[in-house]
C-alpha positions as CSV (number, residue, x, y, z in Angstrom):
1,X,11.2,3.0,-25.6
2,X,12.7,0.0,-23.3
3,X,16.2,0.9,-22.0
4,X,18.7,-1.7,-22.3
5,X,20.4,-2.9,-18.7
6,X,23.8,-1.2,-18.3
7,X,27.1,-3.3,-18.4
8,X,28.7,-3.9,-15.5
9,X,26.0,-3.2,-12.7
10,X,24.4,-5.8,-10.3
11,X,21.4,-3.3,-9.8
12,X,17.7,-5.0,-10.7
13,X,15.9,-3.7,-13.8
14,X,12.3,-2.7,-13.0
15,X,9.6,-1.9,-14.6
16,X,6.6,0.1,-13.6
17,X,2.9,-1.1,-15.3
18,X,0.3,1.7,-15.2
19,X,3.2,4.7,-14.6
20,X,0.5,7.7,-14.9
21,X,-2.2,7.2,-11.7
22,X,-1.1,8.3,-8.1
23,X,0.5,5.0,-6.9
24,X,2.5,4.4,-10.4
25,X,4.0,8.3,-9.9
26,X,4.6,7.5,-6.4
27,X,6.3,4.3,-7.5
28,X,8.3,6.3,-10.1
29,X,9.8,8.3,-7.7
30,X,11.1,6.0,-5.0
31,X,12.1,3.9,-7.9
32,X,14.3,7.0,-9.1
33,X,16.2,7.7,-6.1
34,X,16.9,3.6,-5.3
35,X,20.7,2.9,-5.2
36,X,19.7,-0.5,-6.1
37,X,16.8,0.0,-8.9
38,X,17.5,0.4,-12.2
39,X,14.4,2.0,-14.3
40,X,14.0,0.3,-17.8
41,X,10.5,0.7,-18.4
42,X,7.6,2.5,-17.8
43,X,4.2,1.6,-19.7
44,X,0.7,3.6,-19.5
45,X,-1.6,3.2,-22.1
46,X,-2.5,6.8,-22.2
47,X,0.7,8.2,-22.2
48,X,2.5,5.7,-24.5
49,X,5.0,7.2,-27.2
50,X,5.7,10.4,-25.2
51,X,9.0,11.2,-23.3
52,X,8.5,9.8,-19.6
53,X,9.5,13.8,-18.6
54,X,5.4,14.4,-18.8
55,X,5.0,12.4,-15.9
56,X,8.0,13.6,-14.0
57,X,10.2,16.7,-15.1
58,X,13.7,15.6,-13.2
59,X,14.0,12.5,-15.6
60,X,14.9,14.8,-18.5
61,X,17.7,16.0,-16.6
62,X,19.0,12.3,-15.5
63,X,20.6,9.6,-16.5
64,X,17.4,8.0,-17.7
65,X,16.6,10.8,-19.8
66,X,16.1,9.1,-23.0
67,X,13.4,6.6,-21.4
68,X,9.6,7.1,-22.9
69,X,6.6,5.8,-22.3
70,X,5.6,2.8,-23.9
71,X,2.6,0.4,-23.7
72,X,1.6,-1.7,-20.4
73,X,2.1,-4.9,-22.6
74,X,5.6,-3.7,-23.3
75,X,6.8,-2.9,-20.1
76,X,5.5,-6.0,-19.2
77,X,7.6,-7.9,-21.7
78,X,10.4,-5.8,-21.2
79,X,12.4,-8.3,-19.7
80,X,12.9,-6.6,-16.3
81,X,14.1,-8.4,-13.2
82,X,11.1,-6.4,-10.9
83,X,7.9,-5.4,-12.0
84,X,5.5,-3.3,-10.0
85,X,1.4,-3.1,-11.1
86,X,0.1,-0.1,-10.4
87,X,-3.5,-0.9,-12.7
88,X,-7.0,-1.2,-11.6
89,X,-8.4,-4.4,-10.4
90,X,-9.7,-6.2,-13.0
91,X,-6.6,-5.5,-15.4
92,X,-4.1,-6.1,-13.0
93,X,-6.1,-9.9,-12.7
94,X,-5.7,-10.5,-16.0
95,X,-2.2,-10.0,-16.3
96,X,0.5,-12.9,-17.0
97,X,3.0,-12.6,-14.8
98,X,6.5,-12.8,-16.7
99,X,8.3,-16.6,-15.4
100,X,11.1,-15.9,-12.4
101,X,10.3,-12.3,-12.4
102,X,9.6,-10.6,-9.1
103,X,6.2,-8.7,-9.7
104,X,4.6,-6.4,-7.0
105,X,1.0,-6.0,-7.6
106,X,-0.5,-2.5,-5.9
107,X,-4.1,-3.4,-6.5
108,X,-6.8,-6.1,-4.8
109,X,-6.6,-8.2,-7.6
110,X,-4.4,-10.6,-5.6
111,X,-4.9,-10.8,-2.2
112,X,-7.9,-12.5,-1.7
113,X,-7.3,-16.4,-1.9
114,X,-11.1,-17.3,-2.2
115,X,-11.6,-16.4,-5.7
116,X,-15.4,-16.4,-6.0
117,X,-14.7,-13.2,-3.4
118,X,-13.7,-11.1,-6.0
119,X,-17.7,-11.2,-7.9
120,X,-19.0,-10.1,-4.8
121,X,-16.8,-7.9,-3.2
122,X,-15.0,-6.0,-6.5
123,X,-17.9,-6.5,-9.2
124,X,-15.5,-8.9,-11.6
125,X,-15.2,-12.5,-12.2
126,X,-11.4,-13.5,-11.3
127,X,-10.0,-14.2,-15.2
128,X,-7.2,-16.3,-13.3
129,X,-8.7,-18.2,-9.7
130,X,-6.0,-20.8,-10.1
131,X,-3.1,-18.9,-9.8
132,X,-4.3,-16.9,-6.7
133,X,-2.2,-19.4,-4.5
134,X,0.9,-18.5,-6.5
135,X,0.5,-15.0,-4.6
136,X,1.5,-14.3,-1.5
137,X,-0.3,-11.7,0.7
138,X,2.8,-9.5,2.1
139,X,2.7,-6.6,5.1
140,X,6.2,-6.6,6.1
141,X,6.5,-6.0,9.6
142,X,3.6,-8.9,10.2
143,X,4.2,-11.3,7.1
144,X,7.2,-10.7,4.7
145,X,6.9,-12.0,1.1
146,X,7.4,-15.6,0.8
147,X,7.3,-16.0,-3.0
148,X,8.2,-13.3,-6.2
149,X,4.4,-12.6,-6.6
150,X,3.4,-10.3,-4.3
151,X,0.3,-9.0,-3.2
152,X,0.8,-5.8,-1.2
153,X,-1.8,-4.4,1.1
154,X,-3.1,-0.9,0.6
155,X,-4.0,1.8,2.9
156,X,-6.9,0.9,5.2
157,X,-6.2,-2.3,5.1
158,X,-2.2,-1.7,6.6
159,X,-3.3,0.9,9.3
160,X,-6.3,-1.6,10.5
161,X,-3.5,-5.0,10.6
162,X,-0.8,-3.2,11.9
163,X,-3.0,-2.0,14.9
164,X,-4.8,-4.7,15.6
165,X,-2.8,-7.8,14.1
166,X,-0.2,-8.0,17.4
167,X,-3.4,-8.3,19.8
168,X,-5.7,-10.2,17.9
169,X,-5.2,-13.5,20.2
170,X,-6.5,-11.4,23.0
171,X,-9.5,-9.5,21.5
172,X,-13.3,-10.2,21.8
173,X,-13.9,-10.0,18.1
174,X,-17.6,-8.7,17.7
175,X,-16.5,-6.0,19.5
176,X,-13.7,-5.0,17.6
177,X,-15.0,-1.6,15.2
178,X,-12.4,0.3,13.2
179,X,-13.1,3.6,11.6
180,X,-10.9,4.6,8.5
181,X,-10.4,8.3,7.3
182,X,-8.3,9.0,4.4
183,X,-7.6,11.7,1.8
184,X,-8.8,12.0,-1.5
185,X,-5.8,10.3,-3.4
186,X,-7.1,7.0,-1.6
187,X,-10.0,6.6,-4.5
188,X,-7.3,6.7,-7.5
189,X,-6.6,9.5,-10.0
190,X,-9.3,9.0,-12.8
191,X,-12.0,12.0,-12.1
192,X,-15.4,11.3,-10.6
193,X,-18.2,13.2,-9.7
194,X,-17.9,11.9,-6.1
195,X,-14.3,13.5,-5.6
196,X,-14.8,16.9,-7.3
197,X,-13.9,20.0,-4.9
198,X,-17.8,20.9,-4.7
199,X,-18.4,17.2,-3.7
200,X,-15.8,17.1,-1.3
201,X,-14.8,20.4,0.9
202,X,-15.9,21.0,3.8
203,X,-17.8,17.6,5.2
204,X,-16.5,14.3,6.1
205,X,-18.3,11.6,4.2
206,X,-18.8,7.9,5.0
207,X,-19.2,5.7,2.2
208,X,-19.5,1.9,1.3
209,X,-21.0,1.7,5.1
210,X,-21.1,-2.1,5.7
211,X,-20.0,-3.4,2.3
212,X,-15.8,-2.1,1.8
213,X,-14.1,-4.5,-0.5
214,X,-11.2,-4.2,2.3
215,X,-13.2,-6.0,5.2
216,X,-12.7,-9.9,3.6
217,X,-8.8,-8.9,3.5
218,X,-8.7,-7.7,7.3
219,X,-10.6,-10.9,7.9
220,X,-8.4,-13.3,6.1
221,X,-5.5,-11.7,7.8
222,X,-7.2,-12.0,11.2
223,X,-9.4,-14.7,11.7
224,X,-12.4,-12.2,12.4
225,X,-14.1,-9.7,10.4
226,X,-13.9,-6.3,12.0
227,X,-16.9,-3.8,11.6
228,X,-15.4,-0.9,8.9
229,X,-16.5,2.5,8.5
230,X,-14.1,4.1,5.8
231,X,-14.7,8.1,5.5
232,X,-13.0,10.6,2.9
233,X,-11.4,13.3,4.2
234,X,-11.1,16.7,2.3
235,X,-7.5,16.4,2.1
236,X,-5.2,15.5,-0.1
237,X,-3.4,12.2,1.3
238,X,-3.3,10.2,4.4
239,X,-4.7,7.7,6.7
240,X,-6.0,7.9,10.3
241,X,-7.6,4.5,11.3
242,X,-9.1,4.5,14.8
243,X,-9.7,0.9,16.5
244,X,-12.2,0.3,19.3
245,X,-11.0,-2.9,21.1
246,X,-12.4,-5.1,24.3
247,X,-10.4,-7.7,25.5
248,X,-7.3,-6.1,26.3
249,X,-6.1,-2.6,28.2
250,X,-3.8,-0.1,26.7
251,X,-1.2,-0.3,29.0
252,X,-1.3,-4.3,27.9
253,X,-2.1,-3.7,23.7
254,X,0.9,-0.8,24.1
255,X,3.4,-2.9,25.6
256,X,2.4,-5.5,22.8
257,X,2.2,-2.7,19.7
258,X,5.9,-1.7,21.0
259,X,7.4,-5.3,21.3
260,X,5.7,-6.2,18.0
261,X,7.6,-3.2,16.3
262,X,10.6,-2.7,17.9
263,X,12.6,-3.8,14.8
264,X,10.8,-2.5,12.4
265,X,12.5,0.6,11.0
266,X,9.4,2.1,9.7
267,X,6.8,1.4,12.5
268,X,7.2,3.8,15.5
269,X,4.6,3.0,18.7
270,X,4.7,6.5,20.3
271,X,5.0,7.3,24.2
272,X,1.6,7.1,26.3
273,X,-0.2,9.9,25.6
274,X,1.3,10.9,22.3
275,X,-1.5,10.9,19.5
276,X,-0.6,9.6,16.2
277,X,-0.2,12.6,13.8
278,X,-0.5,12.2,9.7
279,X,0.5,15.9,9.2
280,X,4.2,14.0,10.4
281,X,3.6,10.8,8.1
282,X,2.1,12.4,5.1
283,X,4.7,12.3,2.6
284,X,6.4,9.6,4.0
285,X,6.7,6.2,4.4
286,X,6.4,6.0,8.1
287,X,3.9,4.9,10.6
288,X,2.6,6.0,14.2
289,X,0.7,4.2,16.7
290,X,-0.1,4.0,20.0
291,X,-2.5,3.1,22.5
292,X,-5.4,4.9,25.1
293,X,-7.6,3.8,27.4
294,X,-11.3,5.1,27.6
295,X,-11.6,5.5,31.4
296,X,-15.2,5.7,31.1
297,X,-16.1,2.5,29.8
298,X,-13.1,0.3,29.9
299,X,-12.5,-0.1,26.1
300,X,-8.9,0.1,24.6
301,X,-8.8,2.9,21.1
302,X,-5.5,2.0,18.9
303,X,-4.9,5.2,16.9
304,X,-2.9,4.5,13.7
305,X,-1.2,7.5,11.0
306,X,0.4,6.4,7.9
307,X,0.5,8.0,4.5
308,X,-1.9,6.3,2.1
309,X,0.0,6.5,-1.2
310,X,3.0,6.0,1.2
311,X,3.2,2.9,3.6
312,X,-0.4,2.3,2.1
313,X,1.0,2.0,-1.4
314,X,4.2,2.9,-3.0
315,X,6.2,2.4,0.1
316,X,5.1,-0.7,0.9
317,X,5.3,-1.8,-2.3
318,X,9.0,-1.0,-2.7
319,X,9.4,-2.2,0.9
320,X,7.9,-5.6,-0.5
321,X,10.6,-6.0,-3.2
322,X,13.6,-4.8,-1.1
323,X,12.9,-7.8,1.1
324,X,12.1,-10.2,-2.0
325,X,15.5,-8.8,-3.6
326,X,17.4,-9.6,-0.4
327,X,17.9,-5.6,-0.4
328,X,17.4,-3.0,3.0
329,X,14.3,-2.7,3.2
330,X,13.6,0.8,3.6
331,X,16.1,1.9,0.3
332,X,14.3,3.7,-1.8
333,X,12.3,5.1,1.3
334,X,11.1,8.4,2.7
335,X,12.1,8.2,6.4
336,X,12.4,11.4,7.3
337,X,9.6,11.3,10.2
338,X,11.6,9.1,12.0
339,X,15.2,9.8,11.4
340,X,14.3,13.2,12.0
């Protein structure tokens, strides 16, 4: 069922498309505990008809405990002030955004502008190329949403800006190599071979080596294509991205990182020497960086930690439509790695 707004309340109504994979329950749940969010809708196609307590438990004991799960296509229509797409690329492309409604998309299908990108680089032919410039491409701390369609950056693609975007002026960009490790929740929720327990434990594994859908993103961003090695972890969620850089030194890139950041709540440039930890960002919504210096050859390494279905996903997703909402950005938030 749809849940009709409540009298008397200035919260937003929002709906969540594609409620059942990782990012749409990691949605749900900063959703749940926003002071200024009000859940109306949730849609998943598989789940549809059945209470929305099969996804999470605590809603049959709140004040939304007569919400159930209803179809994508009637969330979408569900007449909700902020709508978050949590689908797979293709079907989030195809969607029709609802008029004056802000809509947060978590997938690629909007954040490439060239839309003949999206045949090579995602294996679909863009159902919508002409309304790719109604999207805007938002990473908050580097470029806050300037429109109500959002695109929101995912995991690799977050760690890799926010390290390298403050110093990008000053970088010799064929030199520039980032290497991307993140857990197993980064591939999505459906089952596949290639992420069972047998395929996965115990080894590190490269994959997409020279052709990651993310690469045309960094570049678009940056004015340079990076050279990418994403690897998968055998662990359950999070993102270390480690940047090789020439151009700059590390007392230099630091100084820059930390000037870059200094306002952002979420972002937190560590002291020199401190290494970037994601057993203190996983679960949360937080970021660490910082800078070293290879004293050997003179290159600059930016270490980067986030959560990938945190600031890589769901957080920055609800980040996004704080700041479209004219809301603080980090309500909603986990922030306990750095208020702690």
């Amino acid at each position: 069922m749809i849940r009709e707004k409540l009298h008397n309340t200035r919260m937003a109504t929002t709906a969540i498309i594609g409620t059942a994979g990782y990012t749409g329950q990691e949605t749900l749940d900063r959703v749940l505990f926003h002071p200024e969010l009000e859940l109306i809708a949730l849609g998943s196609d598989t789940f549809a008809g059945k209470p929305a307590s099969v996804l999470d438990p605590r809603i049959a004991r709140s004040a939304i405990s007569e919400l159930g799960l209803v179809t994508n296509e009637q969330a979408l229509s569900s007449g909700a002030d902020l709508i978050f797409l949590c689908m797979e690329n293709e079907r989030a492309a195809a969607v029709e955004p609802p008029d004056g409604v802000v809509v947060v998309d978590l997938s690629g299908a909007h954040r490439l502008k060239d839309a003949s990108a999206y045949e090579r680089w995602y294996g679909f032919v863009h159902p919508k190329p002409e309304a790719l410039g109604d999207w805007c491409f938002a990473l908050p701390e580097l470029a806050p949403p300037t429109g109500k369609l959002i695109a929101s950056p995912g995991c690799y693609v977050t760690a890799a800006l926010l390290s390298l975007a403050p110093l990008k002026d000053d970088l010799d960009p064929e030199t520039v190599v980032v290497d991307g490790k993140s857990g197993m929740t980064g591939a999505g929720r459906r089952p596949i071979p290639a992420l069972h327990a047998g395929a996965v434990l115990e080894t590190v594994l490269p994959y997409k080596i020279g052709t990651h859908q993310h690469v045309p993103e960094m570049a678009q961003f940056l004015g340079f294509a990076p050279t990418f090695v994403p690897h998968l972890l055998p662990i359950r969620r999070g993102i270390v991205s480690t940047s090789y850089l020439r151009g700059i030194g590390a007392e230099a890139a630091r100084a820059k990182l930390t000037s870059a950041y200094a306002s952002a709540p979420l972002v937190s440039v560590l002291p020199e020497g401190a290494v970037p930890d994601l057993r203190r960002t996983r679960e949360t919504d937080c970021v660490e960086i910082n800078a070293f210096a290879d004293t050997l050859t003179g290159a600059t390494i930016v270490v980067c930690a986030l959560d990938n279905l945190g600031k890589g996903a769901a957080g920055q997703a609800v980040q996004n439509a704080n700041l479209a909402l004219g809301f603080d950005q980090t309500a909603g938030l986990r922030i306990g790695a750095l208020s702690a």
